[in-house]
C-alpha positions as CSV (number, residue, x, y, z in Angstrom):
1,X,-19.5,-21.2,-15.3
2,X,-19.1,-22.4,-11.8
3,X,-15.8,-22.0,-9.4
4,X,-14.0,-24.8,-10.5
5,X,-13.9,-23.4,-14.1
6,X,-13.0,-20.3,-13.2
7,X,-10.3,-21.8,-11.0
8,X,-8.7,-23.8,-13.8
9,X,-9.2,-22.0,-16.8
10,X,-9.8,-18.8,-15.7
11,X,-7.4,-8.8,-6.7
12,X,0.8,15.9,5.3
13,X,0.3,13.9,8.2
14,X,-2.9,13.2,9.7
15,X,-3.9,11.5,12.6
16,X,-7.7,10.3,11.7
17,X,-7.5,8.4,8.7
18,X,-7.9,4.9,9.0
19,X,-5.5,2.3,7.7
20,X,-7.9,-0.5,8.0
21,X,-11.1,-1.6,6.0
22,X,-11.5,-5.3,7.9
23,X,-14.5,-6.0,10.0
24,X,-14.5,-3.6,12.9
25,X,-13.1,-5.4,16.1
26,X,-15.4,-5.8,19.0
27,X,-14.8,-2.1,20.7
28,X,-13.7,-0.4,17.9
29,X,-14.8,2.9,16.9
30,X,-15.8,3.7,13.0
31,X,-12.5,5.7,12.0
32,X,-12.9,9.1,11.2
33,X,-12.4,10.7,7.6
34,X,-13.0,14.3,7.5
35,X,-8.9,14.6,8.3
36,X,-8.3,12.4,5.4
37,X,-10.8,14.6,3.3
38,X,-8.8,17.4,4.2
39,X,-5.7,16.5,3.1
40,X,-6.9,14.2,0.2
41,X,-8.1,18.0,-1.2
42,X,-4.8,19.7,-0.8
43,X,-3.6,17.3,-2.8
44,X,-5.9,16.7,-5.5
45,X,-8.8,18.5,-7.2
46,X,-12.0,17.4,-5.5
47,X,-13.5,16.1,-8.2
48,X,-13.8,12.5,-9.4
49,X,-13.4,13.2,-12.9
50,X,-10.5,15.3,-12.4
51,X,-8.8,12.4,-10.9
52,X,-9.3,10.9,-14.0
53,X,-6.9,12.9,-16.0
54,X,-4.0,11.5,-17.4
55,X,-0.6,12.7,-15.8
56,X,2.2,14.8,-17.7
57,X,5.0,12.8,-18.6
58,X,6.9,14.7,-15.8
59,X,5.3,13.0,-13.4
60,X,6.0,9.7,-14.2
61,X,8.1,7.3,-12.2
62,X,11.6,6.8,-12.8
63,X,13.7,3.7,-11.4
64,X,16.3,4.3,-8.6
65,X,19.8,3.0,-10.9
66,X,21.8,0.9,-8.6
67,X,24.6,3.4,-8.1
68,X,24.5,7.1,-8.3
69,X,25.1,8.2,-11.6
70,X,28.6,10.5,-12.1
71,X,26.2,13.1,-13.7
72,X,24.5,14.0,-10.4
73,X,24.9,16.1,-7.0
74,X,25.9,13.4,-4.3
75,X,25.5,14.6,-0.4
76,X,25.7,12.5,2.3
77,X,24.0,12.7,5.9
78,X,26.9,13.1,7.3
79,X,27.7,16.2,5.4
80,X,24.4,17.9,7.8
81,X,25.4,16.8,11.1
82,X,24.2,13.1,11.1
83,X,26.4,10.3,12.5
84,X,25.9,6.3,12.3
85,X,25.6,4.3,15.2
86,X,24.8,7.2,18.1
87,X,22.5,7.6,20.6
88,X,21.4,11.0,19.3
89,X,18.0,11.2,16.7
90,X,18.6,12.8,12.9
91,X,15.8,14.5,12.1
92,X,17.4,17.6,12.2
93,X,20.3,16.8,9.9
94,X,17.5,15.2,6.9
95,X,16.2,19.1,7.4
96,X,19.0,20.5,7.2
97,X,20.0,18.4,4.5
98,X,16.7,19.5,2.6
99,X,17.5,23.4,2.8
100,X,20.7,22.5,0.7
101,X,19.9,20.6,-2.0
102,X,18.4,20.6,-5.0
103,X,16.3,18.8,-7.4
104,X,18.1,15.9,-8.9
105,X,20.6,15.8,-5.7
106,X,21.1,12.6,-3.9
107,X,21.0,12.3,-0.5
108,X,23.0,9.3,0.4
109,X,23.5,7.4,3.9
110,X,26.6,5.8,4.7
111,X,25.9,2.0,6.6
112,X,25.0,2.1,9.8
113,X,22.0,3.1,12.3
114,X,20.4,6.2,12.3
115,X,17.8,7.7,14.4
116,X,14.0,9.6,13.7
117,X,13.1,10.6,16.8
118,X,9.5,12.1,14.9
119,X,7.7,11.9,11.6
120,X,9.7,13.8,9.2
121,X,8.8,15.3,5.9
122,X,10.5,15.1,2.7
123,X,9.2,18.1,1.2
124,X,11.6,18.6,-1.3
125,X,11.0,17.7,-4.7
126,X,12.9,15.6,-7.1
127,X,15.6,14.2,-4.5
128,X,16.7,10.7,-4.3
129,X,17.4,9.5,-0.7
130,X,19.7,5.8,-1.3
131,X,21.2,3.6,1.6
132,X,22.3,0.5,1.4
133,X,23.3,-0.8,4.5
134,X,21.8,2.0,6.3
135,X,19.1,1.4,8.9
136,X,17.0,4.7,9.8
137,X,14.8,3.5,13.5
138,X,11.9,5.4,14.4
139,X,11.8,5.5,18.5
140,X,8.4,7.2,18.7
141,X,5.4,4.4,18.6
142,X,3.4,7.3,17.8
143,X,4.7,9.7,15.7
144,X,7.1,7.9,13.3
145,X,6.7,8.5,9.6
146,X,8.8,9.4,6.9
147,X,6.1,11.4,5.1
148,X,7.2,11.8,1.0
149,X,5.4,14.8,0.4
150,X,6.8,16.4,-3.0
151,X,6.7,15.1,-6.3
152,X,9.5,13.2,-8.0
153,X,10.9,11.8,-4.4
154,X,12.5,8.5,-4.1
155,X,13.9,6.1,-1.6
156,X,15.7,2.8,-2.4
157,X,17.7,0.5,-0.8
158,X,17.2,1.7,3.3
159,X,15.7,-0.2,6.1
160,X,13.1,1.3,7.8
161,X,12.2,0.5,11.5
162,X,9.8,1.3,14.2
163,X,9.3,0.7,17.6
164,X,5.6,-0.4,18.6
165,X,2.7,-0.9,20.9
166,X,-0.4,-1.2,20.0
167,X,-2.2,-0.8,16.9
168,X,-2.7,2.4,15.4
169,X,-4.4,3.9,12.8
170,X,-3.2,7.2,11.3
171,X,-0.5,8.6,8.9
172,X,1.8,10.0,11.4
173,X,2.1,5.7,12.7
174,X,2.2,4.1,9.4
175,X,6.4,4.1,8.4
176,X,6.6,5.5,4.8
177,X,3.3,7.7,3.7
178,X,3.4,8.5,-0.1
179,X,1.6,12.1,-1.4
180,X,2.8,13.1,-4.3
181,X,3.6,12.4,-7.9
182,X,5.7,10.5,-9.6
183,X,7.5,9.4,-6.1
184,X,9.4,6.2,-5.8
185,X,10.1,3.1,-3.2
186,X,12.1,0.7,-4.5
187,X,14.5,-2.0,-2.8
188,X,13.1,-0.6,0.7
189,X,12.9,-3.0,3.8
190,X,10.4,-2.0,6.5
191,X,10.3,-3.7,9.7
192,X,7.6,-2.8,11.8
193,X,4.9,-0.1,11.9
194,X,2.3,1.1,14.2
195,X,-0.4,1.5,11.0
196,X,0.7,1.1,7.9
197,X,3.7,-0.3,6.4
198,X,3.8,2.2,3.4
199,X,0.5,3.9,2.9
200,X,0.0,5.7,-0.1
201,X,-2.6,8.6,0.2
202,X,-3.4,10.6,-2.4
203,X,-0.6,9.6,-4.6
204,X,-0.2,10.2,-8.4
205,X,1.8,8.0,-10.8
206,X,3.7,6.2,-8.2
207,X,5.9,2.6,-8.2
208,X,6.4,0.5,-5.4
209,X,9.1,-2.5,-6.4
210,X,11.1,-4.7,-5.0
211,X,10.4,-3.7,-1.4
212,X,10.1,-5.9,2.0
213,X,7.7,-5.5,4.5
214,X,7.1,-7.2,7.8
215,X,5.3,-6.9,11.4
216,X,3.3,-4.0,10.6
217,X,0.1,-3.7,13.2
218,X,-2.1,-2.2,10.4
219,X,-1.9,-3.4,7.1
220,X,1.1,-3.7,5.1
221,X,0.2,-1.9,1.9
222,X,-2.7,0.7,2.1
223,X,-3.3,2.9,-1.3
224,X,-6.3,5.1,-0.4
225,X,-7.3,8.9,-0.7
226,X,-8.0,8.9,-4.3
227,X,-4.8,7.3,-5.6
228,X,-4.2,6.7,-8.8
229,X,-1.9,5.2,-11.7
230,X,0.6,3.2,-9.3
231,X,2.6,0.5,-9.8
232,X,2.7,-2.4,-7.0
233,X,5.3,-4.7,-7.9
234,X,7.5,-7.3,-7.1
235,X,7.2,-6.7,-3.0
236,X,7.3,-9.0,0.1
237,X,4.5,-8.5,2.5
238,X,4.5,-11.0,6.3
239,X,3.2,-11.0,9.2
240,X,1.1,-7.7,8.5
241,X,-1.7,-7.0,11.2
242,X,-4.5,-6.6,9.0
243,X,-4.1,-6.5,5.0
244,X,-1.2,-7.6,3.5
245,X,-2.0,-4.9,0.5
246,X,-5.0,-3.2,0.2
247,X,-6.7,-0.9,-2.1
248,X,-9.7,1.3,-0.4
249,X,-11.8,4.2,-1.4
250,X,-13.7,6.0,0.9
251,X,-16.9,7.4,0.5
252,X,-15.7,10.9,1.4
253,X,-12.7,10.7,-1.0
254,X,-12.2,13.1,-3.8
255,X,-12.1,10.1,-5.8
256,X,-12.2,6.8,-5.8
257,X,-8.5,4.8,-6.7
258,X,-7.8,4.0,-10.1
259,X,-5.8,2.2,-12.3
260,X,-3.7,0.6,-9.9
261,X,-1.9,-2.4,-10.8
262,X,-0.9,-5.4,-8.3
263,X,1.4,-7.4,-10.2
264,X,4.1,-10.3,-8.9
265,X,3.8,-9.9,-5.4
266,X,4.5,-12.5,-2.9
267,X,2.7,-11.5,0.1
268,X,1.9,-14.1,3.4
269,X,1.1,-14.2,7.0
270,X,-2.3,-12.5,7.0
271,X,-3.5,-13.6,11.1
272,X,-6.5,-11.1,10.6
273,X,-6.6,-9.4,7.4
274,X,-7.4,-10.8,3.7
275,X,-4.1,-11.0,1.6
276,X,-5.3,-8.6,-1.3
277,X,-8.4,-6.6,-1.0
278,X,-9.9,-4.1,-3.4
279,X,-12.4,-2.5,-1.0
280,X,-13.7,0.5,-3.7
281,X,-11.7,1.3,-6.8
282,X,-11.7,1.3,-10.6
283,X,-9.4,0.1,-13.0
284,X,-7.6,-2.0,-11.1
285,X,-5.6,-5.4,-11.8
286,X,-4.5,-8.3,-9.5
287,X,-1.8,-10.7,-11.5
288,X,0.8,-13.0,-11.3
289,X,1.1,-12.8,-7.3
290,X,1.1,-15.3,-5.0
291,X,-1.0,-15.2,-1.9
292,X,-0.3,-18.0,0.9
293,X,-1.3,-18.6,4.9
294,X,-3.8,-15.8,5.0
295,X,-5.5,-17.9,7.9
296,X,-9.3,-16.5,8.6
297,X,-10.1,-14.5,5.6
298,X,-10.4,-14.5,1.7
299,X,-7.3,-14.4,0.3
300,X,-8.6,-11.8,-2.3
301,X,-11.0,-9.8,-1.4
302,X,-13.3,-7.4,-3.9
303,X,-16.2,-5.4,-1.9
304,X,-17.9,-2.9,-1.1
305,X,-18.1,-2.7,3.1
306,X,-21.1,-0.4,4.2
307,X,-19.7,-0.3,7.8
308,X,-16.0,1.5,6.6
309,X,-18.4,3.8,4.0
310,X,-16.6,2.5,1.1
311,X,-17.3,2.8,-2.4
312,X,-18.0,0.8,-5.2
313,X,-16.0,-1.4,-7.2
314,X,-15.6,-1.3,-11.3
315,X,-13.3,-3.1,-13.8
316,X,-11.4,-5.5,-12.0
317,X,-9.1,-8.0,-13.2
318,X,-7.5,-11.0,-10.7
319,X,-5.5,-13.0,-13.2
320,X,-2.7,-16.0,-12.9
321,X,-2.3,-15.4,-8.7
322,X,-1.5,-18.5,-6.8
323,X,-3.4,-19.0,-3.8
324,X,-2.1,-21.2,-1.0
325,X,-3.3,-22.7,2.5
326,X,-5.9,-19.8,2.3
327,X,-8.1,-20.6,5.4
328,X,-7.3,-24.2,6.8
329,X,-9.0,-25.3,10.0
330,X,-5.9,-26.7,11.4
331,X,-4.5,-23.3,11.7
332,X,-7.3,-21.7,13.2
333,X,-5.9,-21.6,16.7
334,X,-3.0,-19.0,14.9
335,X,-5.0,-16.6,13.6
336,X,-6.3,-13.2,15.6
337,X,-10.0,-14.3,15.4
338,X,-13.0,-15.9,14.2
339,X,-13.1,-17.2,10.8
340,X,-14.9,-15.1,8.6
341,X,-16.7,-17.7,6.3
342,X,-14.9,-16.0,3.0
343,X,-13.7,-18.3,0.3
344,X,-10.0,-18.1,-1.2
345,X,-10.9,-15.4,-3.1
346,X,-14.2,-13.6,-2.0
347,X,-16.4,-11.0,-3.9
348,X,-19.3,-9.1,-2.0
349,X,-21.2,-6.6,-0.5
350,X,-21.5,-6.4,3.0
351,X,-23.9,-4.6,4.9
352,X,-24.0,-1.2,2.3
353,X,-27.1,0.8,2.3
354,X,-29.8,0.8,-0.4
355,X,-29.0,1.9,-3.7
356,X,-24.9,1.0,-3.2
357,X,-23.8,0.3,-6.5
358,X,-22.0,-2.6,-5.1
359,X,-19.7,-4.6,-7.5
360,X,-19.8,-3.6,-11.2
361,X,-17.4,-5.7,-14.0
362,X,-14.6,-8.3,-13.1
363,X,-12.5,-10.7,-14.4
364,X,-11.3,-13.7,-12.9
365,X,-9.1,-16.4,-14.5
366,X,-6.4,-18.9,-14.0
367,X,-5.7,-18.5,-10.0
368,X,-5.0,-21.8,-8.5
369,X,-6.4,-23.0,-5.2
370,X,-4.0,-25.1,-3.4
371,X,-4.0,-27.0,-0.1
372,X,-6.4,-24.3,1.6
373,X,-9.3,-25.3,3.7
374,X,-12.4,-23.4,2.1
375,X,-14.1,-23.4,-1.6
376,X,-12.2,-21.8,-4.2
377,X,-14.6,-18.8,-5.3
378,X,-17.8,-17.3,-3.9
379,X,-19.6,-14.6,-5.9
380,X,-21.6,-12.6,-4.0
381,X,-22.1,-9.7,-6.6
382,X,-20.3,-8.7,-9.4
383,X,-20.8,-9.3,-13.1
384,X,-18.4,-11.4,-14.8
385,X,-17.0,-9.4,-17.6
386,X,-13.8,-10.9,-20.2
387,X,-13.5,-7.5,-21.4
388,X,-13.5,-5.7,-17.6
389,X,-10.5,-3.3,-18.1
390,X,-8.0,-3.3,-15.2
391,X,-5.6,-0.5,-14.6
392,X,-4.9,1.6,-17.6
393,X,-1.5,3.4,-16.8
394,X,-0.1,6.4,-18.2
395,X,3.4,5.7,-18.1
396,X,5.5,3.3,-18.7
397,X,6.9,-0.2,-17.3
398,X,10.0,0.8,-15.6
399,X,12.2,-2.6,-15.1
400,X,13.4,-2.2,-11.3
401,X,15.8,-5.3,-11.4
């Protein structure tokens, strides 16, 4: 079966770990990992199979309803010192507000602008933090995450913003870090990030829906540090520096990511970065999203990359995405470098030593190549396997709209 078939009948805070998995830039040192290791442990057991167990029903996600319900504890930021639209940062007050609540509570901000003036930690479990209308900007370049560290934590309907210099690389400069269970983003807008838009590190049983992410200098999705059973749905990704979303496991990972589904995504604007990469993982499924101006890369991306020590790949499924203008010569001049020779979508191993396991089973059918300026497929490594399983998630669909 050549291309063409398969085409038309048939992807805590710490400051070391890196957000990318893209070709090294000239200058660029190898990111670090024993920080990520670290915290990756505290988190999980360190044991691959371990990470294979399936999560108590507890720990599930549960959708953000669109109002708070009359049954539950509403606070708002206000009540802990926090006032919209002054000159003075909040991090104190979402502390505060922390000490006082309790699992179940919402924590609601009114509209308007509030400030972080560091990376703060939601270390509370089981809250819901909800603003529409509310606008919470970082003012640090360096230090500005909301870091979702207890389980059962989630965040709809605020936008978060950052101010930014350069490209950076760890936790603490990505916006939203996920690292617990059963934590949820939904209805989020994030505007700018030093790493990461949301990086999820470590996470169990998580959902990301219905979010918006733009000008973030790393990628705009990461899920690394032995993630597993996440939803990744229905989200907006532009104008991210590298990635748009990608899944990577690292070598020195407890485990690699699993079962992590990538379903109905619209995601666009990749200057240096593929639009979905699985760079080491199992179980995980690419459908129904559409992928468009990623302009020097593959727009999908399976591999293996011996220079970011990432591990293998197993049981992939890329089903019904749309790819579009994936790699056109004409808008080479607007991308952040070289073309990388990848096709739209693009499965290898590149430069892994001997004995890398590589690519294992995948299954690709029914992604349209339109309008783009390279060949639809190239297959590198890899076995093509109908019967390659994709995520296999524990809990249920939650619908989010």
């Amino acid at each position: 079966m050549d291309a063409r078939d398969l085409m038309r009948g048939s992807v805590s805070q710490t400051r070391n770990h890196p957000i990318s998995t893209g070709p090294p830039r000239r200058g660029e040192a190898s990111p670090g990992l024993a920080a990520a290791l670290l915290l990756c442990c505290s988190l999980l057991p360190c044991d691959a199979q371990a990470a294979s167990l399936p999560l108590p029903p507890s720990l599930c996600p549960a959708a953000v309803p669109a109002q708070p319900p009359a049954t539950v504890q509403v606070w708002r930021i206000s009540d802990f010192g926090a006032v919209p639209d002054d000159d003075l940062p909040d991090d104190e007050a979402l502390r505060r507000a922390q000490a006082t609540l309790r699992p179940g509570d919402w924590l609601v901000f009114p509209p308007g602008r509030y400030l972080q003036a560091g990376s703060v930690a939601i270390d509370r479990a089981g809250l819901t933090l909800w603003g529409p209308g509310a606008t919470l900007q970082a003012l640090d370049p360096a230090d500005h995450a909301l870091l979702l560290q207890a389980d059962g934590v989630r965040l709809a309907g605020l936008t978060l913003t950052a101010r930014t210099d350069r490209r950076r690389d760890a936790p603490a400069q990505s916006r939203l870090v996920l690292q617990g269970a059963g934590q949820v983003v939904q209805q989020v807008r994030i505007e700018g990030a030093g790493a990461a838009g949301i990086l999820v590190l470590g996470a169990r049983g998580f959902l990301l829906s219905g979010n918006r992410i733009s000008a973030t200098l790393a990628d705009g999705i990461h899920v690394s540090g032995g993630s597993r059973q996440g939803r990744i749905e229905n989200n907006q990704v532009n104008d991210a520096g590298d990635d748009l979303i990608a899944v990577v496991s690292y070598e020195r990972d407890p485990a690699p990511v699993q079962d992590i589904l990538v379903r109905g995504n619209r995601v666009a604007g990749g200057r240096w970065g593929r639009g979905l990469a699985v760079v080491g993982g199992e179980r995980i499924t690419l459908e129904d999203n559409t992928v468009s101006d990623v302009l020097r890369a593959a727009g999908i991306l399976v591999a293996q990359e011996g220079p970011w020590r990432t591990r293998s790949v197993d049981q992939v499924r890329i089903e019904r995405n749309r790819l579009m203008r994936i790699g056109r010569p004409q808008d080479a001049a607007r991308a952040a470098g070289a073309p990388t020779g990848h096709a739209a979508i693009e499965v290898h191993r590149h430069e892994t030593p001997p004995g890398a396991a590589g690519i294992g089973r995948l299954h690709i059918g029914h992604n349209p190549v339109e309008d783009s300026g390279v060949p639809a497929l190239r297959l590198r490594d890899g076995r093509l396997d109908a019967g390659a399983s994709g995520a296999r998630l524990d809990c249920p669909a939650l619908s989010t709209r």
